[in-house]
Residue frames relative to the residue before (quaternion, step in Angstrom):
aa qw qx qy qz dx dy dz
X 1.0000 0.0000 0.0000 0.0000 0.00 0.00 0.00
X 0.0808 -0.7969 0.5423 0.2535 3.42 -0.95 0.74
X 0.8335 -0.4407 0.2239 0.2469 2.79 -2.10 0.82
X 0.4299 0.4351 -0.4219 0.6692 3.91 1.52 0.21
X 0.8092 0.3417 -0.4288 0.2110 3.16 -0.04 -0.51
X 0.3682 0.6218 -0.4421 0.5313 3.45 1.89 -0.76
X 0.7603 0.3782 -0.4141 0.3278 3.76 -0.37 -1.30
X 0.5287 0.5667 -0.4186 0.4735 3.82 0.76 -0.73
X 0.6004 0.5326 -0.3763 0.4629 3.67 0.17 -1.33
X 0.8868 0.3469 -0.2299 0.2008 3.63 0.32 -1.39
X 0.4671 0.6671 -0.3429 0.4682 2.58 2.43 -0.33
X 0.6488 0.4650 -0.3374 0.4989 3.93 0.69 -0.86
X 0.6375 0.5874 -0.3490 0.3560 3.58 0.37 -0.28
X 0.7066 0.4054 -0.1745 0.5531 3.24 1.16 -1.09
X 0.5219 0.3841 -0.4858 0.5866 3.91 1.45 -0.17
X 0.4848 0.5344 -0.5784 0.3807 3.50 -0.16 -0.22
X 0.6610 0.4850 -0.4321 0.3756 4.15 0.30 -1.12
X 0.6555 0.6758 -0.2476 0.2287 3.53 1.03 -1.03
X 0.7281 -0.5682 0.2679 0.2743 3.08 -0.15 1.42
X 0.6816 0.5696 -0.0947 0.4494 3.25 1.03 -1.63
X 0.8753 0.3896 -0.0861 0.2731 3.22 0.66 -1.27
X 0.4738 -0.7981 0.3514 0.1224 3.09 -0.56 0.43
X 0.5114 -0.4177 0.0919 0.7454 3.21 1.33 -0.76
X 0.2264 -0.6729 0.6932 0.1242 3.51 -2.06 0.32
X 0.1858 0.8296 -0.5154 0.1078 3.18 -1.26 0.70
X 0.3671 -0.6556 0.5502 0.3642 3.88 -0.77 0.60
X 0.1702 0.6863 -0.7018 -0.0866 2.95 -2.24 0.58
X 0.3739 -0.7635 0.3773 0.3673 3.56 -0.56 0.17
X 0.1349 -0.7521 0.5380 0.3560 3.44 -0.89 0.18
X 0.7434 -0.0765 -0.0692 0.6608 4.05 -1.03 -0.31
X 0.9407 0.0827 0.0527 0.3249 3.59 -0.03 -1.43
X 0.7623 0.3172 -0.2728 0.4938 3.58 1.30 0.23
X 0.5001 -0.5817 0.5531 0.3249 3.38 -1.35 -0.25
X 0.0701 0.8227 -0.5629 -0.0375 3.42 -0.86 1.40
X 0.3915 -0.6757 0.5903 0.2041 3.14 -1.38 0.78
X 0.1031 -0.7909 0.6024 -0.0289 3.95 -0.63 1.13
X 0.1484 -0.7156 0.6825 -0.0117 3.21 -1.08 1.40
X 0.0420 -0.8053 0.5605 0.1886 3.02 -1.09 0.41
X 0.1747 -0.7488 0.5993 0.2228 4.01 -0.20 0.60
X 0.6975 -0.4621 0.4710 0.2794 3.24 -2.03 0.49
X 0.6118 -0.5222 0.4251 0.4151 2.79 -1.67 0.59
X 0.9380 0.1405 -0.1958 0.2493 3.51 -1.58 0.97
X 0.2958 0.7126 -0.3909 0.5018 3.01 2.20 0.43
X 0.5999 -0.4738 0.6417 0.0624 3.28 -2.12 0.27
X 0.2068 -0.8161 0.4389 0.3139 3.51 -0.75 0.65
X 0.5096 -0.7198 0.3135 0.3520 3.75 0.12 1.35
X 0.5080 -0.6550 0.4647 0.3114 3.47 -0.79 1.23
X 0.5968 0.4922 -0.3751 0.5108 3.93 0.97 -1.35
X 0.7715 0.2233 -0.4441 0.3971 4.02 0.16 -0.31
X 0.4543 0.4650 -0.5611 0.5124 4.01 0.43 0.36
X 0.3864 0.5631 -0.4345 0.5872 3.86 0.70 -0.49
X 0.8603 0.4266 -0.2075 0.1868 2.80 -1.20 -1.52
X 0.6848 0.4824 -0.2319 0.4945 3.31 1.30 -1.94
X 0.5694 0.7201 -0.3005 0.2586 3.38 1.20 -1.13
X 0.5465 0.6418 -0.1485 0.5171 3.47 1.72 -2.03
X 0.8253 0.3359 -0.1010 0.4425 3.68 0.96 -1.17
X 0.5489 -0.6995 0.3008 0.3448 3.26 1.83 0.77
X 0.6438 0.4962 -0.3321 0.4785 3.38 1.04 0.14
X 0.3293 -0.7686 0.5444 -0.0669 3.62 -0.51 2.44
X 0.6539 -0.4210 0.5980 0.1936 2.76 -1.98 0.58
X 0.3795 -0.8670 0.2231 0.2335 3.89 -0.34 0.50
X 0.3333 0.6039 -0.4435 0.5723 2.91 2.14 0.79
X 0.7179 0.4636 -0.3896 0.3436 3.34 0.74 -0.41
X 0.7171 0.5349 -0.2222 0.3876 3.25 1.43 -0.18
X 0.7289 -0.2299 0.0602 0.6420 3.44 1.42 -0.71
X 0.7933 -0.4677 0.1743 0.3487 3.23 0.53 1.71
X 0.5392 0.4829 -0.5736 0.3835 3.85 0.73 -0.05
X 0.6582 -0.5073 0.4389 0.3416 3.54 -1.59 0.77
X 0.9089 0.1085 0.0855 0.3934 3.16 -1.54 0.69
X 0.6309 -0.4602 0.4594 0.4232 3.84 -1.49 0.11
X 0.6601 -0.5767 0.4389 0.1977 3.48 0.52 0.29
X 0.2963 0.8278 -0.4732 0.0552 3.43 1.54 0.36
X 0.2274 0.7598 -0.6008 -0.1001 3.44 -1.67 -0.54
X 0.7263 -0.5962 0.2072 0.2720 3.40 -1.04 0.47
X 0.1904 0.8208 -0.5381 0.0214 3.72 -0.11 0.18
X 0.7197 -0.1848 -0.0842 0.6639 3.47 -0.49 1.81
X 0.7995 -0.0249 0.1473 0.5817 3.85 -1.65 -1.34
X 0.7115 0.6102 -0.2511 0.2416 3.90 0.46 -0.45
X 0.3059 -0.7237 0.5924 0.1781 3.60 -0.81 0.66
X 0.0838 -0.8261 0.5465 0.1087 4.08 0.06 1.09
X 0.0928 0.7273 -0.6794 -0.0288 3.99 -0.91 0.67
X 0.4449 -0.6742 0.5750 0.1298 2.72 -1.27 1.51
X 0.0108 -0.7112 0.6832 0.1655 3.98 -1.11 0.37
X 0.3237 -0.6730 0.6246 0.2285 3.84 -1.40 0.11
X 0.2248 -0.7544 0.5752 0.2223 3.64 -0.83 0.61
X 0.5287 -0.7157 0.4503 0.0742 3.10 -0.96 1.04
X 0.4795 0.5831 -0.4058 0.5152 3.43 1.11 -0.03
X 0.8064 0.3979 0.0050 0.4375 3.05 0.42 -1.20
X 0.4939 0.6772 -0.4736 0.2704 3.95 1.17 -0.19
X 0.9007 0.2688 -0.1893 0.2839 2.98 -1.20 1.07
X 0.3513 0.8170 -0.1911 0.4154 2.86 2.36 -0.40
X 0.7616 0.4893 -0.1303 0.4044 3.33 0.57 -1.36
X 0.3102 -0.8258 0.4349 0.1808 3.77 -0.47 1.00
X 0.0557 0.8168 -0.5449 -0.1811 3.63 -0.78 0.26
X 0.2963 -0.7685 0.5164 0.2346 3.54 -1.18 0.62
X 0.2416 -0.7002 0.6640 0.1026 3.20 -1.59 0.94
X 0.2381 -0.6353 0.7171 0.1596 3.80 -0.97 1.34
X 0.5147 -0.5847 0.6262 0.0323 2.80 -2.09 1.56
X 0.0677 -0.7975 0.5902 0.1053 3.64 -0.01 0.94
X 0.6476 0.4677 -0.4325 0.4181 3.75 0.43 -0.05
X 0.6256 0.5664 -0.4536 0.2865 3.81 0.91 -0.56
X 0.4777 -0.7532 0.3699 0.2602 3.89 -1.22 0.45
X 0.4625 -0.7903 0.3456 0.2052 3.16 -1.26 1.29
């Protein structure tokens, strides 16, 4: 594990205590590392954890390449918003299997 990733880990742990939240956690999509919060049902996303993510270089995704907002949406009682860390954009490799090549 690298040492970004340890600091992420410690960053989602400690949103988890937050009143607000519901659960946090990293995942990656094609090319970055996201950190996903998810807040309760009819809650606010807490200004002190945009803060927080902010301190740990991990944006909102308008702030990164113009898509609206953290990317929320609904999952069960929860409101999920995706952030992207910036340390790490673009970093991350995904593979695509050729279905047409010959076996």
């Amino acid at each position: 594990m690298s040492d970004r990733e340890a600091e992420l880990r410690q960053l989602v742990a400690e949103l988890r205590e937050h009143e607000a939240i519901d659960d946090a956690f990293l995942a990656k999509s094609f090319t970055d590392r996201l950190v996903i919060v998810d807040v309760g049902d009819g809650d606010e996303m807490p200004a002190t954890v945009v803060d927080r993510l902010a301190d740990h270089d991990v944006r909102e995704r308008d702030e990164t390449d113009g898509v609206g907002g953290s990317f929320p949406s609904d999952v069960g009682d929860a409101t999920r918003h995706h952030f992207v860390d910036v340390q790490t954009r673009g970093a991350h490799q995904s593979y695509v299997v050729d279905g047409y090549g010959s076996l």
